[in-house]
Residue, then its C-alpha position, 0 to 999 in steps of 0.5 A: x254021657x257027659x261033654x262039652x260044647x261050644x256055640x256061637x255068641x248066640x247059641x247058634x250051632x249050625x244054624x240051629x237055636x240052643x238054650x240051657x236047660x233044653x232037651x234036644x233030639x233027632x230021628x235023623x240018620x247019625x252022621x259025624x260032622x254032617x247030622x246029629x248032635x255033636x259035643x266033646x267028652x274033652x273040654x280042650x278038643x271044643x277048640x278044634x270047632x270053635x276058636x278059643x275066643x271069649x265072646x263064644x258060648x260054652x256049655x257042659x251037656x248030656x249027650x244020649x240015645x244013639x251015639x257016634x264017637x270020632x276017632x281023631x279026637x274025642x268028638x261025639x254025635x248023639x241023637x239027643x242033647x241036653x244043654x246042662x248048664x253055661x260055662x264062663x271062658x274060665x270055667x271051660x279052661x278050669x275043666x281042660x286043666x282038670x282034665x289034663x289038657x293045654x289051656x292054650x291050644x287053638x286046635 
């Protein structure tokens, strides 16, 4: 499936390490917001956990395997990850337009 994600400048999330181009997994028991990996099947929705700021890092990923989905937004947890490719900050407003959403929203 695929989504979106936001990462902190260093391409941490949740004090975990992420890199483009690596496949990610768990065998861990799937919990939203708590285990897992989590991403959006809407660009836009990213900015409910990560502030709309240009120094962050966004990227277009695969989720895979087991799956969870929210039912507040379109938030997924997965237990396999894969990050696809980086997305400018401009590129990320590109997909939100594309897909609909508010290029403004701070979630």
């Amino acid at each position: 499936m695929k989504a979106y994600k936001g990462f902190n400048h260093d391409w941490t999330c949740r004090g975990h390490k992420y890199e483009v181009g690596k496949t990610y997994k768990t065998n861990k028991p799937l919990k939203l917001c708590e285990s897992g990996f989590h991403a959006c099947e809407k660009a836009a929705d990213c900015f409910r956990y990560y502030p709309s700021v240009q120094w962050n890092r966004w990227a277009e990923v695969e989720l895979a395997g087991t799956m969870l989905k929210a039912t507040d937004d379109s938030k997924v947890c997965a237990s396999e990850i894969t990050i696809v490719k980086e997305l400018s900050f401009d590129e990320l407003l590109d997909v939100i337009a594309t897909q609909g959403g508010d290029k403004t929203s701070d979630g």
